[in-house]
N, C-alpha and C positions, 0 to 999 in steps of 0.2 A: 184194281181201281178202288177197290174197298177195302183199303187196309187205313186203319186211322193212323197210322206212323207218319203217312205221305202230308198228313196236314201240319205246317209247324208257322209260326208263325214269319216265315220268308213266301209262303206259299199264294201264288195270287188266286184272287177269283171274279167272276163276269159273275154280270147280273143277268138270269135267264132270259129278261127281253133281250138284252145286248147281243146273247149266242145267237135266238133266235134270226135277228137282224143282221148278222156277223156269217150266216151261214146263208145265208138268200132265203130263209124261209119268213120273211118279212111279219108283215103284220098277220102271221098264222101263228096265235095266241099258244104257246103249248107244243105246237109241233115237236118242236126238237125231242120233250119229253118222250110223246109217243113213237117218235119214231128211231130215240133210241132209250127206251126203260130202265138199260143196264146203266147211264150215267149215274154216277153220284149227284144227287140235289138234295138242298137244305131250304129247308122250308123257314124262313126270318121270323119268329116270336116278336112282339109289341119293341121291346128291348134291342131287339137288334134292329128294327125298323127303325126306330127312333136312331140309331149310328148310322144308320145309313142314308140318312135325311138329312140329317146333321152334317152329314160329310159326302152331302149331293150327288149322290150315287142311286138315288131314285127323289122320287117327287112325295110330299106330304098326303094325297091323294093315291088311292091304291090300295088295293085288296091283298093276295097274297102272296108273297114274293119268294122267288128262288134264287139261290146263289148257288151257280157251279163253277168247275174248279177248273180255272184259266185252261190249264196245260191239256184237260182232256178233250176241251171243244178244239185247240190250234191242233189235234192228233184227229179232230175228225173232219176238218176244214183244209186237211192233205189226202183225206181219200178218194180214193174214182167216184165215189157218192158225192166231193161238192169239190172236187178240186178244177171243173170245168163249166160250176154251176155259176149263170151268167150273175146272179145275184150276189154273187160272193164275195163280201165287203172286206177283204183280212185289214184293213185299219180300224175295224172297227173292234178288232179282238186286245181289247186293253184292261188289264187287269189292275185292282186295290188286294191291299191286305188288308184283314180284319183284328180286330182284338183279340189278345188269349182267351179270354173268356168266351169270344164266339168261337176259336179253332175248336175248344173244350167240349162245349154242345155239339160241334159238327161230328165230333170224335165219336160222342156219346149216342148218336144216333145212326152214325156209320156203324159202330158196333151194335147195336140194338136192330140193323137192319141187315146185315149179312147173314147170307145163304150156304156158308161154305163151313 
């Protein structure tokens, strides 16, 4: 899941509220993160926020925003952990692309964050 090769720019991504809400853990701020650590998340710089405003994928209000990577939240929204949780929105799992320039950052921190 941490290999930056996987990110190219055909590659979709949710907005970490979106999984949240997409997996029945609704307005529990965060959950998804702690409840799975091992996801890849990207933490949006001013610059990327500003494209993602711009292209109404979050709101101009707001703190600090994650982007994770479509295909690995619809791989966790089929396991026995939420495939019969009553919450479980799957229209809600819609993903954008972003700019080269963001795949590049997401790259350069995927590698700057692996363990292996």
């Amino acid at each position: 899941q941490w290999n930056p090769k996987r990110l190219t720019a055909e590659t979709e991504f949710i907005m970490g509220s979106k999984a949240n809400k997409a997996l029945g853990l609704g307005a529990t701020r965060g959950r998804v993160y702690m409840k799975h650590p091992d996801l890849f998340k990207y933490t949006s710089d001013q610059d990327d926020k500003q494209w993602l405003v711009e292209n109404r994928y979050m709101s101009a209000t707001g703190g600090k925003t994650y982007i994770l990577i479509l295909d690995d939240i619809r791989e966790l929204a089929h396991t026995d952990e939420y495939r019969d949780c009553p919450g479980l929105a799957l229209n809600e799992l819609v993903g954008f692309t972003v700019p080269i320039r963001m795949i590049k950052k997401m790259q350069d921190h995927m590698n700057s964050q692996r363990t292996d």
